[in-house]
C-alpha positions in Angstrom: -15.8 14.9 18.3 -12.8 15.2 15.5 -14.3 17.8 12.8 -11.8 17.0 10.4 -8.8 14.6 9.4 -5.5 14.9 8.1 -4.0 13.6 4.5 -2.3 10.6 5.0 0.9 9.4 3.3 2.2 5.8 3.3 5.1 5.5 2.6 5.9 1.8 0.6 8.1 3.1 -1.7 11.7 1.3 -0.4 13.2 -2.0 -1.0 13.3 -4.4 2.2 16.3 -5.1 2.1 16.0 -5.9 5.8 13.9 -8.7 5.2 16.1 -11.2 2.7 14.6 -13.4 0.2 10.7 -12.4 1.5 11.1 -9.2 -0.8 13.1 -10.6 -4.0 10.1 -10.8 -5.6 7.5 -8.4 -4.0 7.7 -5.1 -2.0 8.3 -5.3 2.1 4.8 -4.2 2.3 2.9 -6.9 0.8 4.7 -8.9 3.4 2.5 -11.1 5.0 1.4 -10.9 8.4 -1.3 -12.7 10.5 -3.0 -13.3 7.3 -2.6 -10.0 5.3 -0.5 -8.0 3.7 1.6 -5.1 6.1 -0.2 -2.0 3.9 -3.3 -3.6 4.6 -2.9 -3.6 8.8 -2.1 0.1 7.9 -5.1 0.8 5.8 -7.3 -0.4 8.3 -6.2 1.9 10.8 -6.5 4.7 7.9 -9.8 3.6 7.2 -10.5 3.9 10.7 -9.4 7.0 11.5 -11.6 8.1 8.1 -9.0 10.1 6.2 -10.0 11.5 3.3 -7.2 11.4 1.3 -4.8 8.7 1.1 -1.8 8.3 -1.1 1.2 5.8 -1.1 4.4 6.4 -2.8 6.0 3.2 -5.0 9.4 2.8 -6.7 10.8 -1.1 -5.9 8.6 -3.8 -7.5 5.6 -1.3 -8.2 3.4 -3.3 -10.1 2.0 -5.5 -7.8 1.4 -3.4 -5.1 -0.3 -0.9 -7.3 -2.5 -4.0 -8.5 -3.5 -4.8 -4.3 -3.9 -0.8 -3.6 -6.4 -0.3 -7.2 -10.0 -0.9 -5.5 -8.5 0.8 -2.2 -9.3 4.5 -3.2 -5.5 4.9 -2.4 -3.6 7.9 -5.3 0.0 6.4 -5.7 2.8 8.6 -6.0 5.0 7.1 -8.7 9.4 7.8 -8.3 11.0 7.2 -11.2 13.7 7.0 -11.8 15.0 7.4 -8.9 13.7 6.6 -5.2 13.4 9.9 -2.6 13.3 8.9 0.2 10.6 10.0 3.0 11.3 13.5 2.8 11.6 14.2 -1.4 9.0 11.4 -1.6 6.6 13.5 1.0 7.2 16.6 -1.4 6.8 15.0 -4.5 3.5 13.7 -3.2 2.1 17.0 -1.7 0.4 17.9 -4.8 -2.1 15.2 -4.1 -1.8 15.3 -0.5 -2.4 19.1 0.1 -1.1 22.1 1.5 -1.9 21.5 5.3 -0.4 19.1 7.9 -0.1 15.4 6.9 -0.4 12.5 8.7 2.7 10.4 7.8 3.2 6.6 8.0 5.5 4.1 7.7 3.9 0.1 6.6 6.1 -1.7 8.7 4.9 -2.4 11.7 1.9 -3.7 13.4 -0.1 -2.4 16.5 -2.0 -3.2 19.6 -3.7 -0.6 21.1 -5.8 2.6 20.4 -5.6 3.9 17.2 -2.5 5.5 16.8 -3.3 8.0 14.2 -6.4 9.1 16.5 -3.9 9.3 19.3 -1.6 11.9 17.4 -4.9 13.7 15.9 -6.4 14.5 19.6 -2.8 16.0 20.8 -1.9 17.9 17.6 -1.3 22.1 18.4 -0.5 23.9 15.1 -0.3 26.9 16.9 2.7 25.6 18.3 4.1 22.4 16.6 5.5 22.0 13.3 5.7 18.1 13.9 4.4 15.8 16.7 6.5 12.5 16.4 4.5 9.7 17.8 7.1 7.7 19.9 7.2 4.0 21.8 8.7 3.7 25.3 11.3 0.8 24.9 9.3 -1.7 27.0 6.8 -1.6 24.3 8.3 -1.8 21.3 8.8 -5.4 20.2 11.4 -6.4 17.8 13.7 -3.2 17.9 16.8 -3.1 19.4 18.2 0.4 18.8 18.9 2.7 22.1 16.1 5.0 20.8 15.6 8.2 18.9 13.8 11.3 20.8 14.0 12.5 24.5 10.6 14.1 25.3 11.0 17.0 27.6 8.0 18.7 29.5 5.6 19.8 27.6 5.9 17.4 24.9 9.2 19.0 22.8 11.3 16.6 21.6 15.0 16.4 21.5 17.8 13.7 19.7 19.1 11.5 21.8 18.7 7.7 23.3 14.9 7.2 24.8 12.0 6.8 23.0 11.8 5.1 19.4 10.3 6.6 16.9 7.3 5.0 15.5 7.1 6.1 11.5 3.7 7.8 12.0 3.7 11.5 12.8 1.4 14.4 12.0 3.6 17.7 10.3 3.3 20.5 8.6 4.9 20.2 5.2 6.0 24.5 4.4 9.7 24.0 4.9 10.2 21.3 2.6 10.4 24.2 0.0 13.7 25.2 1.3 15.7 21.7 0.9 17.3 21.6 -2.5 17.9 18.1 -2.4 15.5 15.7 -4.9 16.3 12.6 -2.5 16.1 13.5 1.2 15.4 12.4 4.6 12.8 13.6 7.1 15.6 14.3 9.5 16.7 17.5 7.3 13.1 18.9 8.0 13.0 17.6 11.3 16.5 19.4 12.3 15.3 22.5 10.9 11.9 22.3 13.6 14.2 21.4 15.8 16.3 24.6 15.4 13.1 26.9 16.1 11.9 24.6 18.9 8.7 23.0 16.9 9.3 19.6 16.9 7.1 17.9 19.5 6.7 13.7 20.4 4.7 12.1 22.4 4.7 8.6 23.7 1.6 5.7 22.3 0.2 3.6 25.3 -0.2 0.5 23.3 2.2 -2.0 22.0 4.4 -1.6 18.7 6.0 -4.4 16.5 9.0 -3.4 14.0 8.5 -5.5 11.0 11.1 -4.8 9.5 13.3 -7.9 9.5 11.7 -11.6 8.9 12.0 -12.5 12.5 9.7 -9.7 13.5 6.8 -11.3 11.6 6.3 -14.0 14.4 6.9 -11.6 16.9 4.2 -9.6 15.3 1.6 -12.0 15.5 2.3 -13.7 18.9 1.8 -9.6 19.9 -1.4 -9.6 18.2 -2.3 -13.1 19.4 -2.8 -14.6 16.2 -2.3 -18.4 14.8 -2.9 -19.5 11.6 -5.3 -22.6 11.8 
């Protein structure tokens, strides 16, 4: 049995542009799909892995996502004026969020399969990782047509290069974020840095993924969860 959860941070802050006229009026992740919004197929599998503490950072077309997230119990981490990006919006967060590893997430995409923040949570070592990337094998993830992100070698360390996709949820360790001296940032300066000291870790999710980040993947989305709206 878990004894304890991990902080999780959404991250909803950026502006769709992927997905066209669907977000001119409303953030990508009150996009709907099979019935609900994106963040909420997210917050259920929050919900059901029972974290704690749950924040979600906002910057494009705040207002009416803060309005869906009030009742939630979610903290939102506001960027103004300008947008961070996942890694200065993961610091700017962290005094909500905590000093210990965070569970981060992405509200893009839609799953089928065992709970993938549950997944990460059972093979997480701190002793030895700094970051465990959850990953999809290529078969599995719907909707994405990139050559892949990570190589995972024995033992579970990862490595750039064309394989496994990264999925937008990982569980890390948030100390070197003190050492970037950029506001706006990506992930992939604190991932490099792991990387460099042979910390960063991935591992591959069993299920089935769908990339929501373009209109298309919307249908593909709910014929992989099975769904028709009657």
């Amino acid at each position: 049995m878990r004894n304890q959860t991990h902080p999780v941070m959404l991250f909803a802050a950026g502006f769709g542009t992927r997905m066209g006229a669907l977000t001119a009026h409303q953030p990508k992740p009150l996009v709907r799909v099979a019935g609900k919004p994106l963040i909420d197929h997210a917050l259920d599998l929050v919900r059901d892995y029972g974290a704690d503490r749950v924040v979600a950072n906002l910057h494009y077309l705040p207002e009416p996502l803060a309005a869906h997230l009030a009742d939630t119990g979610v903290t939102l981490s506001h960027e103004v004026p300008d947008i961070l990006e996942t890694g200065g919006g993961l610091r700017h967060a962290l005094p909500v969020l905590g000093a210990g590893p965070v569970i981060t997430m992405n509200t893009d995409a839609v799953w089928s399969g065992p709970n993938p923040l549950d997944h990460l949570a059972a093979l997480w070592s701190p002793e030895k990782m700094d970051a465990l990337l959850l990953c999809i094998a290529k078969p599995q993830a719907i909707g994405h047509a990139g050559v892949g992100d990570f190589i995972i070698k024995d033992g579970m360390r990862a490595k750039r290069g064309p394989g496994a996709i990264y999925s937008g949820v990982q569980i890390i360790k948030t100390d070197l974020l003190r050492d970037i001296p950029e506001a706006s940032f990506s992930l992939n300066l604190l991932w490099d840095k792991m990387l460099a000291i042979d910390r960063l870790f991935a591992t591959a999710y069993p299920g089935t993924w769908c990339d929501v980040g373009r209109p298309e993947g919307i249908k593909l989305a709910e014929d992989m969860l099975g769904w028709a709206d009657v």
